[in-house]
C-alpha positions as CSV (number, residue, x, y, z in Angstrom):
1,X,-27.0,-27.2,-16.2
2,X,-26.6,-30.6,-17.8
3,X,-25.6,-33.3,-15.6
4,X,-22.2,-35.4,-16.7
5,X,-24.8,-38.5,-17.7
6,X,-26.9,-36.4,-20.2
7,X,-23.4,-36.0,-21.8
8,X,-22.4,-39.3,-21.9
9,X,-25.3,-40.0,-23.5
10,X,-24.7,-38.2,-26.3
11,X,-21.1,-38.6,-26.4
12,X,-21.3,-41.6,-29.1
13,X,-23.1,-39.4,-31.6
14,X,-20.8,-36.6,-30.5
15,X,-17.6,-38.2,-31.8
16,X,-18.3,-38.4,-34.7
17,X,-17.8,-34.6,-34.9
18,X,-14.4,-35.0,-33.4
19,X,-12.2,-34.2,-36.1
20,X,-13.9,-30.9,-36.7
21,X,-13.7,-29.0,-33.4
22,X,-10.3,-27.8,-31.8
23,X,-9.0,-25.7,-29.2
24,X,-5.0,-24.1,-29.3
25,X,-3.3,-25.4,-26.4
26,X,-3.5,-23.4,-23.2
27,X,-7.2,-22.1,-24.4
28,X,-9.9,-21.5,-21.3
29,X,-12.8,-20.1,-19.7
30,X,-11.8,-17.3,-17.5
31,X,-13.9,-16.0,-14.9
32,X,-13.4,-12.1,-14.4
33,X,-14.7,-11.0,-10.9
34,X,-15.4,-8.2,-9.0
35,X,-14.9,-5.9,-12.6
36,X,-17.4,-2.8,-11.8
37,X,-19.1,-2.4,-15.0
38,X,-22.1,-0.8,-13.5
39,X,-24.0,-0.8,-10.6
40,X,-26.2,-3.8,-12.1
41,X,-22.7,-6.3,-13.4
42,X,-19.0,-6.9,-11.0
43,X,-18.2,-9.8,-13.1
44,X,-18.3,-11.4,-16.1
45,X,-16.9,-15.1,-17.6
46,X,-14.7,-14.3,-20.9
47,X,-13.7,-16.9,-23.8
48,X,-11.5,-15.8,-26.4
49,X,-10.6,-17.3,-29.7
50,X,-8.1,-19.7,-30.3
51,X,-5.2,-17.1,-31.5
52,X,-6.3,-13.9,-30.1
53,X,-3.6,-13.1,-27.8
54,X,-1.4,-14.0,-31.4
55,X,-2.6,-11.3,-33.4
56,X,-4.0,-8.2,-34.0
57,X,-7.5,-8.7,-35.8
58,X,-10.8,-7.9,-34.5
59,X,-13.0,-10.5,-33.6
60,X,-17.3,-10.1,-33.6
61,X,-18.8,-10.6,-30.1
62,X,-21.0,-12.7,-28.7
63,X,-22.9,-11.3,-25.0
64,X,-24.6,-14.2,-23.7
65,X,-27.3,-13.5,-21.3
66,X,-27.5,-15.9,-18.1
67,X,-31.0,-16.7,-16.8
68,X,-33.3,-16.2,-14.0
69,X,-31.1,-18.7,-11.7
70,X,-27.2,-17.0,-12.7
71,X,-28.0,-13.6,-10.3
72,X,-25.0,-12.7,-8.3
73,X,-22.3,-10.4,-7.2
74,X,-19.6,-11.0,-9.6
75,X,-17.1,-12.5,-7.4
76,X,-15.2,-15.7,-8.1
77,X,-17.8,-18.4,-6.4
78,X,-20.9,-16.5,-7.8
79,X,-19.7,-16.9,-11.4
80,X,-19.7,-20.9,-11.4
81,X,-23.4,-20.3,-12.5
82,X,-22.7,-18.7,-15.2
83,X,-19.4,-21.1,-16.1
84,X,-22.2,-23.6,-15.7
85,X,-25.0,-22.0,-18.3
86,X,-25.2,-22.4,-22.2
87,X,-21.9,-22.9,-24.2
88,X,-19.7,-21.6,-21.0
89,X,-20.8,-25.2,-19.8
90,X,-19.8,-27.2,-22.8
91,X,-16.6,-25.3,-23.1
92,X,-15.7,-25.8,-19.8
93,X,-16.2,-29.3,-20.2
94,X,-14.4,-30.0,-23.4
95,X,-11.3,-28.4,-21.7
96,X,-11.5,-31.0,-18.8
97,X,-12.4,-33.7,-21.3
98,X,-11.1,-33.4,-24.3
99,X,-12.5,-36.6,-25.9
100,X,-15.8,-34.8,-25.8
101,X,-16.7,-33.4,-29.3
102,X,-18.6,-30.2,-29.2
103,X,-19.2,-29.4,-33.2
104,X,-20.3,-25.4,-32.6
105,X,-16.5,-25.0,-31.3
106,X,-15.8,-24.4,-34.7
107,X,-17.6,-21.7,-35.2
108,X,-17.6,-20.2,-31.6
109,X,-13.6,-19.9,-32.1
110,X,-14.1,-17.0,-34.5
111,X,-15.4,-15.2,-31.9
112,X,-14.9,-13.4,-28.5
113,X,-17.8,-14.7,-25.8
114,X,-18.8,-12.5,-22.8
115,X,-21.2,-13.7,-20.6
116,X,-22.2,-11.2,-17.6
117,X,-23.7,-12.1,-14.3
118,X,-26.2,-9.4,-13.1
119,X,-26.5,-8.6,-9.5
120,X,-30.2,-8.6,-9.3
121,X,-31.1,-10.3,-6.4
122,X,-33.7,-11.1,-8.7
123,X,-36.0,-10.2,-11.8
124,X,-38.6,-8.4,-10.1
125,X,-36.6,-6.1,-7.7
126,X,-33.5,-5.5,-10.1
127,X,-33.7,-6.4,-13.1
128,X,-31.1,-5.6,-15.9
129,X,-32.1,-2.2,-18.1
130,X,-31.1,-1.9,-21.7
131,X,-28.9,0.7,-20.6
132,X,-27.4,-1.5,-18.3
133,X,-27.2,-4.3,-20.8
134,X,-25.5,-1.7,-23.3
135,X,-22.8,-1.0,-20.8
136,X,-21.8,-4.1,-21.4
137,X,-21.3,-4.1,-25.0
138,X,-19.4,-1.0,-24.3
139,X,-17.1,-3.0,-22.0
140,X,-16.6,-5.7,-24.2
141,X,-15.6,-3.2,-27.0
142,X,-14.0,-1.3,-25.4
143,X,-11.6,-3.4,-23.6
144,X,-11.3,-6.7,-26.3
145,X,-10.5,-6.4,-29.6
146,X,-13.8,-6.2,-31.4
147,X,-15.4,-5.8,-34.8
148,X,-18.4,-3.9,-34.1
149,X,-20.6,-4.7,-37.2
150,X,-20.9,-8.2,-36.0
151,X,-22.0,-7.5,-32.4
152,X,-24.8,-10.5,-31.3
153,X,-27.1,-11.3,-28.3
154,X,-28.0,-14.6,-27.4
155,X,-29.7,-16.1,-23.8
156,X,-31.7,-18.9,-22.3
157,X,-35.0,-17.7,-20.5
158,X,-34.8,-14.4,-19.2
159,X,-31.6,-14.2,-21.3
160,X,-33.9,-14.5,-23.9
161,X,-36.0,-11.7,-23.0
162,X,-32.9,-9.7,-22.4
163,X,-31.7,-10.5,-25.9
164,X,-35.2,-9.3,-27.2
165,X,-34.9,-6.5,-25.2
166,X,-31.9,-5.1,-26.1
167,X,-32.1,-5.6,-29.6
168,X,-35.3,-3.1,-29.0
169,X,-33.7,-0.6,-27.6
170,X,-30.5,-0.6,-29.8
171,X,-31.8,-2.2,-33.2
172,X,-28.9,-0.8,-35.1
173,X,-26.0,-1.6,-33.0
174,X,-26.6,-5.3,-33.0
175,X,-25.8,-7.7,-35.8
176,X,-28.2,-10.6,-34.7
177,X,-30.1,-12.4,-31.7
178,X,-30.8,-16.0,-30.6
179,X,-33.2,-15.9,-28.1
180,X,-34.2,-19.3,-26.4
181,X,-37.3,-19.7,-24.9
182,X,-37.7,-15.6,-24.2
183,X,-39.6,-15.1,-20.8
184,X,-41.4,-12.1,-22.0
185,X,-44.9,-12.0,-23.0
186,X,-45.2,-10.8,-26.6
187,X,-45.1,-6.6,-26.9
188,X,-45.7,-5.4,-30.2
189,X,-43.6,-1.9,-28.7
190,X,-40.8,-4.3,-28.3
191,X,-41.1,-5.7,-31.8
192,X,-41.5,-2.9,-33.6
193,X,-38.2,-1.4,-33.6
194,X,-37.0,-4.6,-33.9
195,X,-38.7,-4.7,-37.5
196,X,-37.9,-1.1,-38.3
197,X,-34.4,-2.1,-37.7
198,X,-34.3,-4.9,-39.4
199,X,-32.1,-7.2,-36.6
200,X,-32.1,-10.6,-37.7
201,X,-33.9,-12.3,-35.4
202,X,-33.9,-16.3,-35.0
203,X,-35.9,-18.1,-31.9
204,X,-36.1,-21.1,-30.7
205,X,-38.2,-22.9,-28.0
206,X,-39.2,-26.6,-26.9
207,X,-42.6,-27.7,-28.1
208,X,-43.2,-29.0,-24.7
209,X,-41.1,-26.3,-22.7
210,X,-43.2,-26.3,-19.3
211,X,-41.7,-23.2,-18.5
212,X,-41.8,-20.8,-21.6
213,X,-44.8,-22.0,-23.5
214,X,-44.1,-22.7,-27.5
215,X,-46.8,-20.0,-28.3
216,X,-45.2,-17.5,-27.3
217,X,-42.2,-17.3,-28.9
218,X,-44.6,-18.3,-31.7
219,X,-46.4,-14.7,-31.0
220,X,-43.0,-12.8,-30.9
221,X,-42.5,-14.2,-34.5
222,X,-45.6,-13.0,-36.0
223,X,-45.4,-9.6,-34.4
224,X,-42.0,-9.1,-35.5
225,X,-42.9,-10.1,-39.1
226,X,-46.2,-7.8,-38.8
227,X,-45.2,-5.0,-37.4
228,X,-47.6,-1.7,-36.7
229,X,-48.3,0.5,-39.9
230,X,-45.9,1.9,-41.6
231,X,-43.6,-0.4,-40.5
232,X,-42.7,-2.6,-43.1
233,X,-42.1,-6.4,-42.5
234,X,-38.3,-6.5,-41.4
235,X,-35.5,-8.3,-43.7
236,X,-35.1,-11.3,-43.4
237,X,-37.9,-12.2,-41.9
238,X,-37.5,-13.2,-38.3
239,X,-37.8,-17.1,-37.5
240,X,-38.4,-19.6,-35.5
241,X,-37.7,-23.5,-34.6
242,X,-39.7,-25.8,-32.6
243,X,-38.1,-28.3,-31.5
244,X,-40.0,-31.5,-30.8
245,X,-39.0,-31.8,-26.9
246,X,-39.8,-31.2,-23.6
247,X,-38.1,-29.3,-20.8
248,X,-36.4,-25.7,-20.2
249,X,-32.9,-26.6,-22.0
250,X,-31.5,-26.1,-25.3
251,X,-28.4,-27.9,-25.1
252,X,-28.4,-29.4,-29.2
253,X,-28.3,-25.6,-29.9
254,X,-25.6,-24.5,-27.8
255,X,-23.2,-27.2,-28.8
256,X,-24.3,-26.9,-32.3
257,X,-25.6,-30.4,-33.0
258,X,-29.3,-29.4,-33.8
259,X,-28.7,-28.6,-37.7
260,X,-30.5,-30.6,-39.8
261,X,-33.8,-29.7,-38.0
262,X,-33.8,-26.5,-37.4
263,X,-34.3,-25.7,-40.9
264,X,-31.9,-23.4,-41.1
265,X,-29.5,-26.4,-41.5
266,X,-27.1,-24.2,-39.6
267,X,-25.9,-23.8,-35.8
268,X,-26.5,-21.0,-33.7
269,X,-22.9,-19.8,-34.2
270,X,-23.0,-20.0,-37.8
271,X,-26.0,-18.4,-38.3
272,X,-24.9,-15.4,-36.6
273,X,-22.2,-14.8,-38.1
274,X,-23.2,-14.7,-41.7
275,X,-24.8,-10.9,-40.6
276,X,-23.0,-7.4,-39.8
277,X,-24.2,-4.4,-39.7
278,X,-23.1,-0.6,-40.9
279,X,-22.8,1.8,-38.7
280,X,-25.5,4.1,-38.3
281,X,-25.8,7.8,-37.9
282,X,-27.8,7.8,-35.0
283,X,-28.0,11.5,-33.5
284,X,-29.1,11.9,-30.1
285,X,-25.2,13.9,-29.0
286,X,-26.0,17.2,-31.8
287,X,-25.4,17.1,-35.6
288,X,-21.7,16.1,-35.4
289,X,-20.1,13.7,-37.8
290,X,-16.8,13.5,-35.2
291,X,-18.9,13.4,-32.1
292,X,-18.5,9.1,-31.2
293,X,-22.0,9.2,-29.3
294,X,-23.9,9.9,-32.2
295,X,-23.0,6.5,-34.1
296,X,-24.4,3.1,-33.4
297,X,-20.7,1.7,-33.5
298,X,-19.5,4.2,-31.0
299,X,-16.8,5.0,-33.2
300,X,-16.5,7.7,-35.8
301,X,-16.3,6.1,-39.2
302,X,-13.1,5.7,-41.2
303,X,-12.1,4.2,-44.6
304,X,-13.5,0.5,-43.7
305,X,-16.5,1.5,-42.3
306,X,-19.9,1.3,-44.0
307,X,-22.5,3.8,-43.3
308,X,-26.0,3.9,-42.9
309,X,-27.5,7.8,-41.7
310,X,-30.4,7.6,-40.3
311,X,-31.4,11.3,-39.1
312,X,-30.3,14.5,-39.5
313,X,-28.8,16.8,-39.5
314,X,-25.0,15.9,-40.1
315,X,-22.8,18.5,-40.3
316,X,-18.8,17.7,-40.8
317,X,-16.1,19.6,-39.7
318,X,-13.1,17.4,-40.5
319,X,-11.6,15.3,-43.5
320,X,-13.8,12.2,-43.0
321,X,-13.9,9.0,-44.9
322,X,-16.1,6.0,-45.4
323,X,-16.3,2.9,-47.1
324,X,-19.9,3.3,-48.2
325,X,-22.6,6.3,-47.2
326,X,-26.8,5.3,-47.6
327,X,-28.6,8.4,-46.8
328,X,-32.0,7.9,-45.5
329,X,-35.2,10.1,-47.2
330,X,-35.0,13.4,-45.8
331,X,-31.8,13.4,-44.5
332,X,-29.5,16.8,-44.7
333,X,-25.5,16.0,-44.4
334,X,-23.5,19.1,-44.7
335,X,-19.8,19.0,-45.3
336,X,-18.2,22.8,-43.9
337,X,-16.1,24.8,-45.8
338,X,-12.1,23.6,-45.6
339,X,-13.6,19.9,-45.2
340,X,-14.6,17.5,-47.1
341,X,-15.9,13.6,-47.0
342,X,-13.8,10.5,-48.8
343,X,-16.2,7.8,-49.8
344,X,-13.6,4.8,-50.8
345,X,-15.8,3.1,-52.6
């Protein structure tokens, strides 16, 4: 990661920022080793809001994807790399420095940050599956308090191809990805259901990035945007940013300082956030409307829930309820005699 000088380099623009970026006292970055999520993940590095041990709410999550260099085996030592990566870095050292402005803070305080390490031993004998990946996002929500419409993916390198290839295997259970410099040659299978789904997709790589050429997140952006027949072009439109650098880091972005030319004149945090998703009728477990597996949230709806069904058939056997209900074209939902389903809006 960035060495202390690159820091101090920037710490005279930083301050400025000061005023806008807190922590409550007592806040950290906590490694969590040896925790057997699957065979592929023993450890992860967790950052919680602010108040969250205060209160009751449910926060969105951020999974942050380490790169090619953060492989391990989830114990204590092994997870300095991934302390050491992205905005686990910049946290870490605003806790031990506290003059040090980071102006994403902010923004990353509204939400709960885990950050696996995968056991690899590297990407070509072991590399992360999406299933693997999606165990993760069932750990996280199933453990931490989480608001699963607002569920995002973001990574550096092959983080970046993990966010891209998650988000393509589970299009409707994420809210939004930030991929940076994504080692993956362009696959239009990949962006496909990406479109289709309609994940809000926002990429970002060097100009001058030696390792992860420019054009190709350049090609992942038009194949996303022009996806195969009948695909239509997703909404909003997937994009891109350039910046006018060199090298394989993207630290403006992860401390939220490249704003005003990214053109989206937001940060990576708050960009994210301003998307959620309903939860979407799935199938794949049987035609249940009680049946957990079968929705994108992997949770049954209830009266605050918004819901998109996908496929059919749907068949209810209880008294459910729902905030909203979209039915796609062709879709058949049967509600069973004694039951019935509560729309609340």
């Amino acid at each position: 990661m960035k060495k202390l000088v690159v820091i101090l380099v920037r710490f005279l623009v930083c301050i400025l920022f000061c005023s806008n970026t807190f922590f409550a006292p007592g806040q950290t970055l906590i490694n969590r080793p040896n925790v057997n999520i699957n065979a592929n993940c023993n450890g992860y590095v967790e950052f919680l809001p602010p108040n969250y041990n205060n209160n009751t709410d449910n926060y969105p999550l951020l999974i942050f994807f380490p790169g090619n260099s953060q492989w391990g085996p989830g114990t204590n030592a092994s997870l300095q790399s991934v302390r050491d990566l992205g905005p686990n870095y910049y946290v870490n050292f605003w806790l031990a420095n506290q003059w040090y402005s980071f102006p994403g803070l902010v923004d990353l305080n509204k939400m709960v940050m885990i950050s696996p390490q995968f056991i690899g031993p590297d990407f070509y004998t072991n590399p992360p599956t999406p299933s693997q990946m999606n165990d993760v996002v069932d750990y996280a929500s199933n453990n931490y308090r989480i608001d699963r419409s607002r569920i995002y993916i973001s990574g550096p390198s092959f983080g970046g191809r993990w966010s891209l290839e998650y988000a393509q295997a589970y299009p409707y259970r994420v809210a939004a990805i930030v991929p940076f410099a994504a080692a993956a040659y362009v696959d239009q299978t990949w962006a496909d259901p990406i479109a289709a789904g309609n994940v809000p997709v926002w990429m970002v790589n060097n100009l001058f990035d030696g390792s992860v050429p420019a054009e190709i997140t350049m090609g992942w952006i038009t194949a996303i945007n022009n996806p195969t027949s009948p695909i239509a072009p997703p909404t909003p439109l997937a994009y891109g940013s350039y910046p006018n650098r060199s090298g394989h880091e993207y630290d403006d972005n992860y401390i939220g300082l490249d704003t005003a030319t990214n053109g989206l004149n937001k940060n990576m945090y708050q960009w994210m956030l301003q998307f959620s998703r309903p939860n979407h009728f799935i199938g794949g477990a049987g035609a249940a409307w009680e049946n957990a597996n079968n929705w994108s949230y992997k949770q049954v709806p209830n009266g605050n829930t918004i819901v998109v069904i996908n496929t059919g058939p749907v068949i209810i056997n209880s008294l459910a309820t729902c905030k909203k209900i979209t039915l796609k074209p062709g879709v058949n939902l049967t509600v069973n005699t004694g039951y019935k389903l509560t729309v609340t809006q």
